[in-house]
C-alpha positions in Angstrom: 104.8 -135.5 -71.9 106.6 -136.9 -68.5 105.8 -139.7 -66.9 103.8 -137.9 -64.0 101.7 -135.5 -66.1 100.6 -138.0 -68.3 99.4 -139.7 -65.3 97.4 -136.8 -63.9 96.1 -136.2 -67.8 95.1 -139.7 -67.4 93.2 -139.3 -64.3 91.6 -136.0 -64.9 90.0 -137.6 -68.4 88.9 -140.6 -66.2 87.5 -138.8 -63.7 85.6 -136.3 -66.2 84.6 -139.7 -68.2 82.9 -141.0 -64.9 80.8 -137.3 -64.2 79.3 -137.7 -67.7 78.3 -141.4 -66.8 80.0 -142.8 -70.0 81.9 -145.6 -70.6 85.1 -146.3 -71.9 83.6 -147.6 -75.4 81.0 -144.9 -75.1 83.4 -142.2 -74.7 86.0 -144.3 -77.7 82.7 -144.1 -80.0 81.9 -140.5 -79.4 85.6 -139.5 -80.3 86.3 -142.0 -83.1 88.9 -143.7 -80.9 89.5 -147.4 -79.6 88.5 -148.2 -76.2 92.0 -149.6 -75.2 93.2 -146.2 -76.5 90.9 -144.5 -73.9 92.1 -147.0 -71.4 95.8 -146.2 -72.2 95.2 -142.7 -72.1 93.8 -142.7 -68.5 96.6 -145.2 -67.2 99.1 -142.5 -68.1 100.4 -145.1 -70.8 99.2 -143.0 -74.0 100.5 -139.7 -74.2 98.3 -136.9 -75.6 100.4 -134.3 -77.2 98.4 -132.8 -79.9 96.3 -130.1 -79.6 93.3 -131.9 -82.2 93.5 -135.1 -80.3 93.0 -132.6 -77.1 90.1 -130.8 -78.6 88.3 -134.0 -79.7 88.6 -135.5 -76.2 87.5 -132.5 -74.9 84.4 -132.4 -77.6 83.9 -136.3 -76.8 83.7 -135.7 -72.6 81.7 -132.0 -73.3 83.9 -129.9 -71.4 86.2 -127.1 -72.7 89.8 -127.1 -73.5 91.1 -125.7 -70.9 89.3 -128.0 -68.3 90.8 -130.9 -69.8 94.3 -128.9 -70.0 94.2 -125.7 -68.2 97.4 -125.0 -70.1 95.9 -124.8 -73.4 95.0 -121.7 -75.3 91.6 -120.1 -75.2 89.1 -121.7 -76.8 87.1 -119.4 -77.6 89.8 -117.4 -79.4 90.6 -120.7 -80.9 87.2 -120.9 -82.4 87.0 -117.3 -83.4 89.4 -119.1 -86.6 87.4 -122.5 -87.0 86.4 -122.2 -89.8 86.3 -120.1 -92.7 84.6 -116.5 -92.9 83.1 -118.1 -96.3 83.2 -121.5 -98.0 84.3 -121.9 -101.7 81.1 -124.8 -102.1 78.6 -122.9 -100.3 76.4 -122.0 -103.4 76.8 -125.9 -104.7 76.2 -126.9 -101.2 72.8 -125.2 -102.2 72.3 -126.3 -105.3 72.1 -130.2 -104.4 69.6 -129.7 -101.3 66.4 -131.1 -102.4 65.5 -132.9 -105.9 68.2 -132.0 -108.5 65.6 -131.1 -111.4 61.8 -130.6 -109.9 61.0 -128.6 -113.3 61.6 -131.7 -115.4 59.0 -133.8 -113.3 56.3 -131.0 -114.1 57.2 -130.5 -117.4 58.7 -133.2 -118.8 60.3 -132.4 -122.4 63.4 -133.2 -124.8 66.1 -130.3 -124.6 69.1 -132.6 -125.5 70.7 -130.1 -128.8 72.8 -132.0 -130.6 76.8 -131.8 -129.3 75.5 -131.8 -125.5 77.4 -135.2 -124.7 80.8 -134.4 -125.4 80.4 -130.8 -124.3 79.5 -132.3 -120.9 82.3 -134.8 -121.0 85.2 -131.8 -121.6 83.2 -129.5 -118.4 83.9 -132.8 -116.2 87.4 -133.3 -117.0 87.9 -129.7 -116.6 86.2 -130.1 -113.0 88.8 -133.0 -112.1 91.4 -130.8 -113.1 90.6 -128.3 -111.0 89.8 -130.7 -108.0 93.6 -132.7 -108.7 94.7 -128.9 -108.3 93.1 -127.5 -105.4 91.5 -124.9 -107.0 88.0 -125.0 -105.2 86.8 -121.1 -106.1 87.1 -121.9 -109.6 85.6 -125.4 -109.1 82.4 -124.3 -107.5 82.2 -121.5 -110.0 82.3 -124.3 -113.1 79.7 -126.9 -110.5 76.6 -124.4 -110.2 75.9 -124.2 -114.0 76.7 -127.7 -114.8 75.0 -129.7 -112.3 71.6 -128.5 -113.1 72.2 -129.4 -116.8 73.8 -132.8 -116.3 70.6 -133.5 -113.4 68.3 -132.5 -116.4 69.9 -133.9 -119.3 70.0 -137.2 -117.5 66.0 -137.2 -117.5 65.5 -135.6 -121.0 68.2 -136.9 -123.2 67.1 -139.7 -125.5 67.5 -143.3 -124.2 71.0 -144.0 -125.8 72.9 -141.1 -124.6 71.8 -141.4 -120.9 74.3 -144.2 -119.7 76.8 -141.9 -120.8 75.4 -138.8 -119.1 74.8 -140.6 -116.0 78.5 -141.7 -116.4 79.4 -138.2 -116.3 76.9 -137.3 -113.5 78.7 -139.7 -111.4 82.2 -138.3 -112.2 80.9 -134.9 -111.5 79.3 -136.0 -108.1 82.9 -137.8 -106.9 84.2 -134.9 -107.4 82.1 -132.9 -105.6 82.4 -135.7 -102.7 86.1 -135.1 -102.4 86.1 -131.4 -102.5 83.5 -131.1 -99.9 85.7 -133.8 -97.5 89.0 -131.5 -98.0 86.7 -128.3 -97.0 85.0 -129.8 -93.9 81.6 -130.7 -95.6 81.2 -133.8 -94.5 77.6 -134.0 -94.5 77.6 -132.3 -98.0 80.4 -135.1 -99.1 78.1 -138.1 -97.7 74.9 -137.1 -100.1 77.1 -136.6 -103.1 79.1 -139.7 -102.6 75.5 -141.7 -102.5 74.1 -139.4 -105.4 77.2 -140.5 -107.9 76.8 -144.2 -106.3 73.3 -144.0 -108.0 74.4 -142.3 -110.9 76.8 -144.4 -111.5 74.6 -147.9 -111.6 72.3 -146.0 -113.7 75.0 -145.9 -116.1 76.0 -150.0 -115.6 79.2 -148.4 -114.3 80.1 -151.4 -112.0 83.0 -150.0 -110.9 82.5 -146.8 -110.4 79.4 -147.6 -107.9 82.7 -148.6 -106.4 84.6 -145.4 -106.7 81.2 -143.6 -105.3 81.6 -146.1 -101.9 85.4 -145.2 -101.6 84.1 -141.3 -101.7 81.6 -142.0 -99.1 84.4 -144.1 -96.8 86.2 -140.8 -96.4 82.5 -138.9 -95.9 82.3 -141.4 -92.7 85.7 -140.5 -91.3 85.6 -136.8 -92.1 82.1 -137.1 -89.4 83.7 -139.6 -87.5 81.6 -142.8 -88.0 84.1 -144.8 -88.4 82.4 -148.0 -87.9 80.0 -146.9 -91.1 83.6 -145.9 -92.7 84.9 -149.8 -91.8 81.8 -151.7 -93.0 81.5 -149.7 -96.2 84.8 -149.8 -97.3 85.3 -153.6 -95.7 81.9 -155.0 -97.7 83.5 -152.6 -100.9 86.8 -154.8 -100.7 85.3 -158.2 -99.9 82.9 -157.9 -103.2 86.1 -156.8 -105.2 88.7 -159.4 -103.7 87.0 -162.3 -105.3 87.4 -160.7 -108.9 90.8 -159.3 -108.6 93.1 -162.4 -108.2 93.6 -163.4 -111.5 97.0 -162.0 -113.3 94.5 -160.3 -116.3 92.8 -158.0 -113.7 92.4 -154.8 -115.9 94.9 -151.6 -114.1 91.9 -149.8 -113.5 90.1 -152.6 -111.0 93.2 -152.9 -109.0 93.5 -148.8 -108.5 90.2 -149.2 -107.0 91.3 -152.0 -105.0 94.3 -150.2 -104.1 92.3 -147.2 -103.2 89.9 -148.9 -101.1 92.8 -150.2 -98.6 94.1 -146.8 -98.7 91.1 -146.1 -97.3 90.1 -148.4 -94.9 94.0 -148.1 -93.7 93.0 -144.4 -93.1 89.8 -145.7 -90.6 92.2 -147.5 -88.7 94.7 -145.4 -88.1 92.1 -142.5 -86.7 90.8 -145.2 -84.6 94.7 -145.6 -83.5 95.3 -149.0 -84.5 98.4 -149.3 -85.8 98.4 -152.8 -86.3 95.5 -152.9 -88.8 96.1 -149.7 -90.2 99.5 -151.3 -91.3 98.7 -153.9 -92.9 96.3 -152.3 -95.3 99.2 -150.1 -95.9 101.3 -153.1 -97.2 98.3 -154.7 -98.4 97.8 -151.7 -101.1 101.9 -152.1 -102.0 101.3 -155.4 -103.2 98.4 -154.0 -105.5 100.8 -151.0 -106.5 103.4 -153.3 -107.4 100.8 -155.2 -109.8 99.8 -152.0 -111.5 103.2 -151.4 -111.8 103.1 -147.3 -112.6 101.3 -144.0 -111.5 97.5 -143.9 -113.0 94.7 -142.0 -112.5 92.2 -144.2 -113.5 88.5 -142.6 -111.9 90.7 -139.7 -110.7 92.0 -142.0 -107.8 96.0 -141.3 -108.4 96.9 -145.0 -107.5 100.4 -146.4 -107.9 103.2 -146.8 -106.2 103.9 -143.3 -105.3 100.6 -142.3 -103.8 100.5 -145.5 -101.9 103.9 -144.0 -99.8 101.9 -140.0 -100.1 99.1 -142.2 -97.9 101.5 -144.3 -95.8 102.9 -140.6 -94.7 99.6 -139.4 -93.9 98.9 -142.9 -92.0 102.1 -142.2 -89.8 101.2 -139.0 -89.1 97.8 -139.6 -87.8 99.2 -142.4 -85.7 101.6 -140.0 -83.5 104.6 -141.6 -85.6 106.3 -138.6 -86.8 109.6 -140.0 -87.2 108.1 -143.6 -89.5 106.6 -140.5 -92.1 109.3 -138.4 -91.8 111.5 -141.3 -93.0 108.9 -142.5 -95.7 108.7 -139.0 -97.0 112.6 -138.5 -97.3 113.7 -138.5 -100.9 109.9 -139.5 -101.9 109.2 -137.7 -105.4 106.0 -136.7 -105.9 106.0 -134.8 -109.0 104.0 -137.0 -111.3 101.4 -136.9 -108.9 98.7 -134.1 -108.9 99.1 -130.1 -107.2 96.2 -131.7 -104.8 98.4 -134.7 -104.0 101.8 -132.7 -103.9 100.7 -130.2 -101.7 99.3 -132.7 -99.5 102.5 -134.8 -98.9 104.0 -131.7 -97.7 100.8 -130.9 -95.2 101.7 -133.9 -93.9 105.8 -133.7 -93.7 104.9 -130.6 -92.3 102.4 -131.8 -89.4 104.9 -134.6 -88.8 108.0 -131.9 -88.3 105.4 -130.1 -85.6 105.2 -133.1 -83.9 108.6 -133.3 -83.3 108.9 -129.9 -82.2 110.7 -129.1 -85.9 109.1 -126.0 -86.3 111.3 -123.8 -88.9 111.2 -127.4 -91.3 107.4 -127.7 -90.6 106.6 -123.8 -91.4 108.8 -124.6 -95.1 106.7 -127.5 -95.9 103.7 -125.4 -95.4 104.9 -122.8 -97.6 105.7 -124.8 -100.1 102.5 -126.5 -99.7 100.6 -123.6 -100.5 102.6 -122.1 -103.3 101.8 -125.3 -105.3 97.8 -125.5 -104.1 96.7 -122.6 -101.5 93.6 -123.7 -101.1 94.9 -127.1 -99.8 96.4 -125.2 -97.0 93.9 -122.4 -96.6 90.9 -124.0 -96.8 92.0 -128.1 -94.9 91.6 -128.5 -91.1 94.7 -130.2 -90.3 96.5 -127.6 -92.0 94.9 -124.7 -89.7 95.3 -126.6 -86.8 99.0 -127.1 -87.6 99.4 -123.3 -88.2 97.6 -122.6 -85.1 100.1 -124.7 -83.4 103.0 -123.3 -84.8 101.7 -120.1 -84.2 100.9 -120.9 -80.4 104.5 -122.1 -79.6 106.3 -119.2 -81.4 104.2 -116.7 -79.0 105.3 -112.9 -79.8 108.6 -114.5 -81.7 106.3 -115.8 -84.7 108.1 -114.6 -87.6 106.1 -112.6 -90.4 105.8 -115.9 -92.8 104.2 -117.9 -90.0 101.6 -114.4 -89.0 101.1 -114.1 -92.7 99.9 -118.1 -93.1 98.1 -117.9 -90.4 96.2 -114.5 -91.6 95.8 -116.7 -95.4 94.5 -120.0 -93.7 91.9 -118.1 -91.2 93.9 -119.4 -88.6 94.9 -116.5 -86.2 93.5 -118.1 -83.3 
């Protein structure tokens, strides 16, 4: 963006700030942004290239696209692809409205059968399985039977196999948190984070009441409270810091260490500070290079891999296309789940867009959704990416980009 249109940018967002009486701060809060970004912004210093930071100024100031940019595609025919025509959760979106097992408080009885407990166990490793993959048809399909009978069995089973359900409630409920966050459910992500937080202490599952908080972090950001996302995920790591300095740490306390400053570097970078956003970035490196290897411990993926998969995604959402082009060069993420594979390239592929790379960014899609379609079919940045791609090529879009777009639900 030159020099001079950034300006005018600058001043038509000022001036549309000012006719809807808000403040800098105000209008930073509504959009998930720092104030000095907004001021940067309408000082011509910041550019604004992306069409979703576009959109969500436009959203924060309540005008439409177009009168922010009057260059920039329809937005109603941009809507027309928002989201999709269906949602693979819908039915267990459902399912946990209201109390999980109102039968059970009329009629209270014992239907535990002998064998239940490690039947359960083997449904919720098949349900992280399917969420490390992507596969969110089949994992709503698996959800709606076995929620119901891990909400029941938790109130019915006999005293000594509850901790253990509720262990497995929990797991089931984190994963249900982080398949509603990739599909735009934030709301639906928020309640089942807090419902496995509870599950979890129920079960004297100390650290996985942490695992439920780092679920909810990314709840926050996916509605855009990220000051809720900051505290929660700031308190999560202050509590942890004290008990996670000695050399006998157990691996699996310092992956969720590790993942907590993944997180929390994630709130600062879509707040668009770089500084802070960095440093959490190194600070989960250090906590890598103590664990030493790739784990999975409470289906987090920590190590030293996924901790360069996030700092890609951290560039990326900062503008710095070139920093996670340069992380992601050479970056082997083959131990790591379909999920996590097919992410990394969603990410490569977002960062090639921004630098106008468009053949290299319509490959990493590709390959994105050959390992995990519903990564790329069913994940807003990946539509909004697509759209993009699809908006510069005009009438020259090739068939593999028409035929993404047409998959992902993102022809407008």
């Amino acid at each position: 963006m030159p020099t001079e249109t950034r300006l005018a940018f600058g001043l038509r967002v000022a001036e549309l700030r000012r006719q809807c009486n808000l403040t800098q701060g105000e209008l930073a809060a509504a959009i998930g942004r720092t104030a000095s970004w907004v001021s940067q912004v309408e000082r011509g210093i910041q550019p604004v290239n992306r069409l979703d930071v576009l959109r969500l100024l436009a959203n924060g100031l309540g005008v439409s696209l177009q009168t922010l940019q009057p260059d920039a595609p329809s937005e109603a025919k941009r809507q027309e692809g928002d989201e999709p025509s269906s949602n693979d959760l819908d039915q267990v979106r459902l399912l946990i409205s209201g109390h999980a097992a109102p039968d059970v408080l009329l009629e209270p009885r014992d239907d535990v059968r002998p064998g239940l407990v490690p039947e359960l166990r083997a449904q919720v490793d098949r349900v992280w399985d399917l969420a490390h993959a992507g596969q969110f048809a089949e994992l709503g399909t698996i959800l709606c039977p076995l929620v119901p009978r891990l909400e029941r069995a938790s109130r019915t089973a006999p005293a000594e196999h509850r901790p253990e359900i509720h262990r497995q409630l929990a797991r089931t409920y984190q994963a249900l948190a982080a398949a509603f966050v990739r599909q735009n459910e934030a709301d639906a992500a928020w309640v089942s984070a807090d419902r496995a937080i509870r599950a979890a202490e129920l079960a004297d599952d100390k650290l996985g009441v942490f695992v439920g908080i780092f679920r909810l972090v990314h709840a926050f950001v996916r509605l855009q409270r990220l000051d809720q996302a900051e505290h929660t995920a700031a308190t999560a790591l202050n509590t942890l810091a004290r008990h996670t300095e000695s050399d006998a740490t157990p691996a699996e306390e310092l992956s969720v260490v590790g993942s907590l400053h993944l997180a929390l570097a994630l709130v600062h970078a879509r707040a668009g500070d770089r500084t802070a956003a960095r440093e959490q970035i190194d600070k989960a490196r250090v906590v890598a290079a103590r664990v030493g290897e790739e784990r999975n411990d409470f289906n987090l993926e920590f190590g030293p891999t996924n901790v360069e998969v996030q700092a890609v995604s951290t560039a990326v959402d900062l503008g710095d296309a070139g920093e996670a082009l340069d992380i992601g060069q050479g970056l082997d993420a083959t131990r790591l789940s379909g999920e996590r594979q097919a992410r990394l390239l969603l990410d490569l592929g977002r960062a090639h867009a921004q630098r106008r790379q468009f053949g290299d960014a319509l490959d990493c899609l590709l390959k994105a959704e050959g390992i995990a379609a519903d990564v790329i079919r069913g994940h807003v940045a990946a539509r909004e990416v697509i759209r993009e791609l699809k908006l510069m090529a005009g009438r020259a879009a090739s068939p593999e980009l028409r035929g993404l777009a047409e998959r992902a639900d993102a022809m407008g």
